[in-house]
C-alpha positions in Angstrom: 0.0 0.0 0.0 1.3 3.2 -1.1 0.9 6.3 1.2 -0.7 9.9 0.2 0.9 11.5 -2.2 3.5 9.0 -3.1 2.7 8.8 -6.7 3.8 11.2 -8.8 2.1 13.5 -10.9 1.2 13.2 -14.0 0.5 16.6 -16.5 -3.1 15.9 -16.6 -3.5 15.6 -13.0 -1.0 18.4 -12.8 -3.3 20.8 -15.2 -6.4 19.8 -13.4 -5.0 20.7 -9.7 -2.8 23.7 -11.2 -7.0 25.9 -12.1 -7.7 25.7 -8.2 -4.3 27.7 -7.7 -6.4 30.7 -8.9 -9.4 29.7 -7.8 -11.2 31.2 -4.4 -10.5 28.3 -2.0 -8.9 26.1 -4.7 -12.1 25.1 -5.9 -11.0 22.5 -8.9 -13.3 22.7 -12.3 -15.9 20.0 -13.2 -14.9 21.0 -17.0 -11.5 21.3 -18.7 -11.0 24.2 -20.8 -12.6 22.7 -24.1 -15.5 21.9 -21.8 -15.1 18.3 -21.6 -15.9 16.6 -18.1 -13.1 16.2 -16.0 -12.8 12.3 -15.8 -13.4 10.7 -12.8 -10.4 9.0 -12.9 -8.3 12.3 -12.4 -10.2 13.4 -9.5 -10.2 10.0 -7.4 -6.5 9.8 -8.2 -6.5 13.3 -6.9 -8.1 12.5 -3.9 -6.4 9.6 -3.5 -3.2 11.1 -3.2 -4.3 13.9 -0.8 -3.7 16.4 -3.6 -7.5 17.2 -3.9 -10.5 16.3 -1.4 -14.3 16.8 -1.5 -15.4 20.1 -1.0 -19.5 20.1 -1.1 -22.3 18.1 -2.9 -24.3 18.7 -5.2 -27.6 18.3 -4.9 -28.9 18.8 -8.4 -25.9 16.9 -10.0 -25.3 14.2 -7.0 -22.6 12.6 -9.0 -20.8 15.3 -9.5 -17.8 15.3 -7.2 -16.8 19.0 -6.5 -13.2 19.0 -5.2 -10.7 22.0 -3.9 -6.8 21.7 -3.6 -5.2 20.6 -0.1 -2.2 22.4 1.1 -0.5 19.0 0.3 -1.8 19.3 -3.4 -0.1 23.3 -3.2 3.0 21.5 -2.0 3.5 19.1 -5.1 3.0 22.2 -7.6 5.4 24.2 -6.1 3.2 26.5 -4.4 
Protein backbone atom coordinates (compact mmCIF):
# COMPACT_ATOMS: atom_id res chain seq x y z
CA UNK A 1 0.00 0.00 0.00
CA UNK A 2 1.28 3.22 -1.07
CA UNK A 3 0.91 6.33 1.21
CA UNK A 4 -0.69 9.86 0.16
CA UNK A 5 0.91 11.52 -2.22
CA UNK A 6 3.52 8.95 -3.08
CA UNK A 7 2.68 8.85 -6.70
CA UNK A 8 3.77 11.17 -8.82
CA UNK A 9 2.06 13.55 -10.93
CA UNK A 10 1.19 13.21 -14.03
CA UNK A 11 0.45 16.60 -16.55
CA UNK A 12 -3.13 15.85 -16.62
CA UNK A 13 -3.50 15.63 -12.96
CA UNK A 14 -0.98 18.43 -12.85
CA UNK A 15 -3.32 20.84 -15.22
CA UNK A 16 -6.36 19.83 -13.44
CA UNK A 17 -4.99 20.66 -9.72
CA UNK A 18 -2.76 23.70 -11.17
CA UNK A 19 -6.95 25.93 -12.08
CA UNK A 20 -7.71 25.66 -8.19
CA UNK A 21 -4.27 27.72 -7.74
CA UNK A 22 -6.41 30.68 -8.92
CA UNK A 23 -9.36 29.69 -7.75
CA UNK A 24 -11.22 31.21 -4.44
CA UNK A 25 -10.51 28.32 -1.95
CA UNK A 26 -8.92 26.13 -4.73
CA UNK A 27 -12.10 25.06 -5.94
CA UNK A 28 -10.98 22.51 -8.90
CA UNK A 29 -13.31 22.71 -12.32
CA UNK A 30 -15.94 19.98 -13.16
CA UNK A 31 -14.92 21.03 -16.98
CA UNK A 32 -11.49 21.30 -18.71
CA UNK A 33 -11.00 24.24 -20.81
CA UNK A 34 -12.58 22.72 -24.09
CA UNK A 35 -15.52 21.92 -21.78
CA UNK A 36 -15.15 18.29 -21.56
CA UNK A 37 -15.93 16.57 -18.14
CA UNK A 38 -13.06 16.19 -15.99
CA UNK A 39 -12.80 12.28 -15.84
CA UNK A 40 -13.44 10.65 -12.75
CA UNK A 41 -10.40 9.00 -12.85
CA UNK A 42 -8.32 12.28 -12.45
CA UNK A 43 -10.15 13.40 -9.47
CA UNK A 44 -10.16 9.99 -7.38
CA UNK A 45 -6.51 9.80 -8.23
CA UNK A 46 -6.49 13.26 -6.87
CA UNK A 47 -8.09 12.54 -3.90
CA UNK A 48 -6.36 9.56 -3.50
CA UNK A 49 -3.19 11.11 -3.20
CA UNK A 50 -4.29 13.93 -0.77
CA UNK A 51 -3.68 16.37 -3.57
CA UNK A 52 -7.51 17.18 -3.91
CA UNK A 53 -10.50 16.33 -1.40
CA UNK A 54 -14.30 16.83 -1.52
CA UNK A 55 -15.40 20.13 -1.03
CA UNK A 56 -19.48 20.13 -1.15
CA UNK A 57 -22.31 18.10 -2.86
CA UNK A 58 -24.25 18.68 -5.23
CA UNK A 59 -27.55 18.34 -4.90
CA UNK A 60 -28.93 18.85 -8.42
CA UNK A 61 -25.89 16.94 -10.00
CA UNK A 62 -25.35 14.16 -6.97
CA UNK A 63 -22.60 12.59 -8.96
CA UNK A 64 -20.76 15.31 -9.50
CA UNK A 65 -17.76 15.29 -7.25
CA UNK A 66 -16.81 19.02 -6.50
CA UNK A 67 -13.18 19.03 -5.17
CA UNK A 68 -10.66 21.98 -3.87
CA UNK A 69 -6.82 21.73 -3.57
CA UNK A 70 -5.20 20.56 -0.13
CA UNK A 71 -2.21 22.40 1.05
CA UNK A 72 -0.46 19.04 0.33
CA UNK A 73 -1.80 19.35 -3.38
CA UNK A 74 -0.07 23.26 -3.23
CA UNK A 75 3.03 21.51 -2.02
CA UNK A 76 3.54 19.08 -5.07
CA UNK A 77 2.96 22.18 -7.61
CA UNK A 78 5.44 24.24 -6.06
CA UNK A 79 3.24 26.55 -4.38
Amino acid sequence: MTKKGSHPLSDVQRQWLERGLEQPGGKLPLFTEDGQSIKPATVQSCVKNGWAEPWFSNPLKPDWLVCKLTDQGRKILGN
